[in-house]
C-alpha positions as CSV (number, residue, x, y, z in Angstrom):
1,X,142.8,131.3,107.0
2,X,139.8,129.2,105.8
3,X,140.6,125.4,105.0
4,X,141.3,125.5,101.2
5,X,144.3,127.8,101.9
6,X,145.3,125.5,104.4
7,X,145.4,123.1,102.4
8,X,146.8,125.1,99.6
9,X,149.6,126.4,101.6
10,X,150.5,122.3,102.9
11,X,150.4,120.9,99.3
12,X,153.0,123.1,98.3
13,X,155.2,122.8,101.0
14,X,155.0,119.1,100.8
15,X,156.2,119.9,96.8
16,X,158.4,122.5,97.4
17,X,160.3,120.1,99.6
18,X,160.7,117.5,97.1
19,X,161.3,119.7,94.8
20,X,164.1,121.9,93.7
21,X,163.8,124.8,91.1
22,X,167.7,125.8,90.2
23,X,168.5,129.8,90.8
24,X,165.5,131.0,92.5
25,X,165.2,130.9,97.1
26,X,163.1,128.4,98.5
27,X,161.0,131.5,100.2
28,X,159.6,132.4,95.7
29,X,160.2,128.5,95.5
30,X,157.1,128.4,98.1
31,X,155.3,131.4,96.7
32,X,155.3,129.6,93.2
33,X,153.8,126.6,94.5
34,X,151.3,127.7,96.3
35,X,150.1,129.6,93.3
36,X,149.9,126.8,91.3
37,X,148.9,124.5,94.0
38,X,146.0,127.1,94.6
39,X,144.9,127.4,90.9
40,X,144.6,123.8,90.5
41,X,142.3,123.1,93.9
42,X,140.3,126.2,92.4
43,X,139.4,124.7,89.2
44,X,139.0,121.2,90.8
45,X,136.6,122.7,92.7
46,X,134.6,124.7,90.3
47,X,134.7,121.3,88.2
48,X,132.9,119.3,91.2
49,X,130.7,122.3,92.1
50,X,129.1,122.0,88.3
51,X,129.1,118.4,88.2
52,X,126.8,118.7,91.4
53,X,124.4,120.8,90.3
């Protein structure tokens, strides 16, 4: 696990924690998060990568 999925993976769990999404398990709660927790740090990334260049 390199260190952007680590940090991916403790975003979410620090968001899934706080919060709640009615009718669906906190195991796809977690899932959904890190998804979206891992598309966002991808594009923020991209975003400084061009900047840098």
């Amino acid at each position: 696990m390199n260190e952007t999925q680590k940090l991916t993976k403790e975003l979410a769990t620090r968001i899934n924690r706080l919060v709640n999404i009615p009718l669906i398990n906190e195991q796809n709660e977690q899932i959904f998060f890190e998804f979206v927790v891992g598309t966002l740090l991808e594009m923020l990334f991209d975003e400084i990568d061009l900047q840098l260049l």
